[in-house]
C-alpha positions as CSV (number, residue, x, y, z in Angstrom):
1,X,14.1,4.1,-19.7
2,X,14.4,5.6,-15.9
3,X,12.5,8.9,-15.2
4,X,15.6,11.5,-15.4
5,X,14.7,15.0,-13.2
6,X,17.2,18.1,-13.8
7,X,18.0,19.8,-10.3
8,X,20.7,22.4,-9.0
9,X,22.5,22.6,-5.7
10,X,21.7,25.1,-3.3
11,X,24.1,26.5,-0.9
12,X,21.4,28.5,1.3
13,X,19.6,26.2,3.8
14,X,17.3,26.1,6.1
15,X,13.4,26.6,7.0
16,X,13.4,30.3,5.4
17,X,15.4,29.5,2.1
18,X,13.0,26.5,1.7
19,X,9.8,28.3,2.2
20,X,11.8,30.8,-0.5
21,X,12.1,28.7,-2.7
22,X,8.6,27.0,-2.6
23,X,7.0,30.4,-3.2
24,X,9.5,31.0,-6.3
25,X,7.9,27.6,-7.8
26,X,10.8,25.0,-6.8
27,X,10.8,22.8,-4.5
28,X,13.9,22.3,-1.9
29,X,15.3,18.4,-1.6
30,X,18.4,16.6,-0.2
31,X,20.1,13.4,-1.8
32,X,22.2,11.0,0.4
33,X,23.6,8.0,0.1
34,X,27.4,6.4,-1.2
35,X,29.1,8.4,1.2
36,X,27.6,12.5,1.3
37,X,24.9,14.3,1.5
38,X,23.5,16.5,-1.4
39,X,21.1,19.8,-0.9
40,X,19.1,20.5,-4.5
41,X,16.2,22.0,-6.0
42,X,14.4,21.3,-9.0
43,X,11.0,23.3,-10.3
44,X,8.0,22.2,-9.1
45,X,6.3,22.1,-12.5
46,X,9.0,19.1,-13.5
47,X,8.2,17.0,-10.7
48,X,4.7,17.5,-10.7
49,X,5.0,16.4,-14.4
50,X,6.8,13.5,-14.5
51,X,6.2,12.1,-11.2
52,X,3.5,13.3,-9.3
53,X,1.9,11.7,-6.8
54,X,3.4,8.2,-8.5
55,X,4.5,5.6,-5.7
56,X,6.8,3.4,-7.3
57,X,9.1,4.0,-10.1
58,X,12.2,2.5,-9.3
59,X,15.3,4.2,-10.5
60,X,15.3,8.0,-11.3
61,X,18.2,9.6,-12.5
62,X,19.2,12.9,-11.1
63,X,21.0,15.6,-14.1
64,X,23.0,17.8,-11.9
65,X,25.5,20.4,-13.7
66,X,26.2,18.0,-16.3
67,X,26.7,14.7,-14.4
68,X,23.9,12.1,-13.4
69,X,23.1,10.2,-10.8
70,X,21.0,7.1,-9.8
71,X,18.6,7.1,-7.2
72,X,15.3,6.4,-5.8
73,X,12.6,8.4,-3.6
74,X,12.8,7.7,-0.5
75,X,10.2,10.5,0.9
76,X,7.9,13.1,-0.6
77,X,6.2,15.6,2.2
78,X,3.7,16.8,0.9
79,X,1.4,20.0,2.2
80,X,-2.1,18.9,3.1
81,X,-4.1,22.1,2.0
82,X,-2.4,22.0,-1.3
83,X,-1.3,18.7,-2.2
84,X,1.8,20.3,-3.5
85,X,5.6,18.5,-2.3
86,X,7.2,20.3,1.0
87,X,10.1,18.2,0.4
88,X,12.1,15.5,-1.2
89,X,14.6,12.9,-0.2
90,X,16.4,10.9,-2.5
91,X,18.6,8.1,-2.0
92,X,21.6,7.8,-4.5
93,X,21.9,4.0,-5.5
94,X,23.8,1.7,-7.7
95,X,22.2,-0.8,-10.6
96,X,22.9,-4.2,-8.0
97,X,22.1,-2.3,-4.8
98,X,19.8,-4.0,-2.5
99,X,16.7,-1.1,-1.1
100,X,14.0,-1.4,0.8
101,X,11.1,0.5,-1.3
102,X,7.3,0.3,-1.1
103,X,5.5,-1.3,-4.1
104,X,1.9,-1.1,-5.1
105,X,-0.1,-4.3,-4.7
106,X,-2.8,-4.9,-7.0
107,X,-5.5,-8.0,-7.4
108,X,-6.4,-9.9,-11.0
109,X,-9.9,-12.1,-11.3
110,X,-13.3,-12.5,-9.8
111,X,-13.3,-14.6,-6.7
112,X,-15.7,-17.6,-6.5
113,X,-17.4,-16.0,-3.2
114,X,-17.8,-13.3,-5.4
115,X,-19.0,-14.7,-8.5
116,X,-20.9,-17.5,-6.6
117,X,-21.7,-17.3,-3.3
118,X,-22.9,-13.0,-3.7
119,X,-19.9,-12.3,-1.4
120,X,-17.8,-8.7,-1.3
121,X,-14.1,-8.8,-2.4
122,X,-11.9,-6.7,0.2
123,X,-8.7,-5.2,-0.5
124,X,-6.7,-4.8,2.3
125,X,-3.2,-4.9,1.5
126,X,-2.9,-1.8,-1.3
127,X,1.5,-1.5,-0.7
128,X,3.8,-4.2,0.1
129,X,6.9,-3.0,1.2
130,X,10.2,-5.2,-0.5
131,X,13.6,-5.9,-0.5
132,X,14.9,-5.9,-4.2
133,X,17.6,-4.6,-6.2
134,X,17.6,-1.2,-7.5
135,X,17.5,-2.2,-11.1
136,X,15.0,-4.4,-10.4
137,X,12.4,-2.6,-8.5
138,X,9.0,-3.3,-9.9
139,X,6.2,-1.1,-10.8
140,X,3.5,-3.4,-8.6
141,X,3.0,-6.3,-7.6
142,X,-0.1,-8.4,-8.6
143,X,-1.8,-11.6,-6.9
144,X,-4.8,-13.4,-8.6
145,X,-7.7,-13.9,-5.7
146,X,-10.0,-15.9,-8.6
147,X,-9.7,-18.7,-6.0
148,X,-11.0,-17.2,-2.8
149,X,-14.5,-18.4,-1.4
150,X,-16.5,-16.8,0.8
151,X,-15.1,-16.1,4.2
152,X,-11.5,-17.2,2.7
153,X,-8.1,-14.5,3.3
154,X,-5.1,-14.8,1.1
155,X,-2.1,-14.2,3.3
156,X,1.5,-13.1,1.9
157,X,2.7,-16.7,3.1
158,X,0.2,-18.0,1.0
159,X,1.8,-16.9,-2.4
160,X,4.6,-16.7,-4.4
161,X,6.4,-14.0,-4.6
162,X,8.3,-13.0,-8.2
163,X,12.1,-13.9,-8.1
164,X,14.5,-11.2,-6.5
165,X,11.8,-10.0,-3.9
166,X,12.2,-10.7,-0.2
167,X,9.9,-9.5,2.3
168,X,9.1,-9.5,5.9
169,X,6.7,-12.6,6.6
170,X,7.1,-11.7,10.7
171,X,3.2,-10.5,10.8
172,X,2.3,-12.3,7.5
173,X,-0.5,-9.4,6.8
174,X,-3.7,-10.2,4.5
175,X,-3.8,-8.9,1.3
176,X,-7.4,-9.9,0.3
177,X,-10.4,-11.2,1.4
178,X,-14.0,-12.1,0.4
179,X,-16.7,-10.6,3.0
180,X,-20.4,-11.6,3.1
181,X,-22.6,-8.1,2.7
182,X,-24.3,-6.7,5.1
183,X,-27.7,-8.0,4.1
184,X,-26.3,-11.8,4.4
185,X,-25.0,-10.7,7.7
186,X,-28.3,-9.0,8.7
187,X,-30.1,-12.8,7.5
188,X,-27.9,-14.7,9.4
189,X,-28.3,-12.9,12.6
190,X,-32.2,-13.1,12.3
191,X,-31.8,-16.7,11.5
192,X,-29.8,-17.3,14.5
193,X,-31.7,-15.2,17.1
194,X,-34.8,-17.1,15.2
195,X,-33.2,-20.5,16.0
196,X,-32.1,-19.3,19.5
197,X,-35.8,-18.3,20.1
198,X,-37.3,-21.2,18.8
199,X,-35.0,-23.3,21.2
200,X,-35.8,-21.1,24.6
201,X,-39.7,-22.2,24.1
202,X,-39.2,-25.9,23.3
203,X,-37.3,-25.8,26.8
204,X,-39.9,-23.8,28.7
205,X,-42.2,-25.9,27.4
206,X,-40.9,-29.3,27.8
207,X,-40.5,-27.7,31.5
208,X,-44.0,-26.9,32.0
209,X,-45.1,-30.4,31.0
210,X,-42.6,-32.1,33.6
211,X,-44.2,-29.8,36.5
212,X,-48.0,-30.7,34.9
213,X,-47.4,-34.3,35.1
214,X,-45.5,-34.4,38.9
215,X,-49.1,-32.6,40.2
């Protein structure tokens, strides 16, 4: 059952009504979409409660003087000394509507170069952002990495995604990889400069025994 959040209008605007309104406990937000534009407020308290500092939660329903509306969160500003919302934009959808929305990405198993070869597993991608319909907007999306060796990186090209999602393959980021530590890095540099070492004084040796045998 979508997330339903009870709001008012406001008729006063701008930067001095929304400072206000913050300091009365509400916070000031604007809906837009299927034709107009909407200025609200809801308390601060109900937000904070039933969404928070949640990323993705497809459709939330809107109860404004009796009638409700579907929509999604398109931004949340947030103040960076209080982690507290500045602001809120909502975009008023329908069920089939097609929206771009940002979906948490999350990883399932133990890679071999983990498990194995003592390698580190390294989340890069942590949101995807998709093209979905509103009704079917899901709460994250999950990739299993069990198959990853060391040194390997999944792409998005490399996997599935589920039905209904399209995305933007144009960059076709990583979303995981498997690292070696830093001590295995550490070893292997030794070992090379080792090796390289070990090579420089065969050759200045093989040299001096050319010039020995020319005299």
């Amino acid at each position: 059952m979508p997330i339903q959040l009870v709001m008012e209008k406001r008729t006063n605007l701008g930067s001095r009504e929304s400072r206000r309104l913050r300091r009365s406990g509400s916070v000031p937000g604007i809906i837009y979409g299927q034709g107009s534009d909407m200025a609200v407020k809801l308390p601060l308290i109900e937000f904070m409660t039933k969404i928070g500092y949640s990323k993705s939660l497809g459709i939330v329903e809107l109860s404004i003087d009796g009638n409700v509306l579907k929509s999604i969160i398109k931004e949340v500003q947030w103040d960076t000394l209080t982690d507290k919302p500045l602001h809120l934009d909502f975009q008023q959808v329908s069920d089939n509507q097609l929206v771009l929305v940002p979906v948490p990405v999350k990883l399932t198993g133990i890679p071999v170069g983990v498990s194995i070869d003592g390698g580190i597993l390294d989340h890069t991608m942590h949101e995807l952002e998709v093209m979905v319909k509103a009704v079917d907007i899901p709460s994250d999306i999950t990739f299993d990495v069990t198959e990853l060796h060391l040194g390997d990186r999944l792409h998005l090209s490399d996997v599935d995604l589920p039905e209904g999602l399209t995305v933007d393959l144009a960059f076709d980021p990583v979303i995981a990889s498997v690292i070696a530590p830093k001590a295995l890095l550490v070893k292997e540099d030794e070992e090379e400069e080792a090796e390289e070492g070990a090579e420089g004084a065969e050759g200045e040796t093989a040299e001096g025994g050319e010039d020995s045998s020319e005299e």
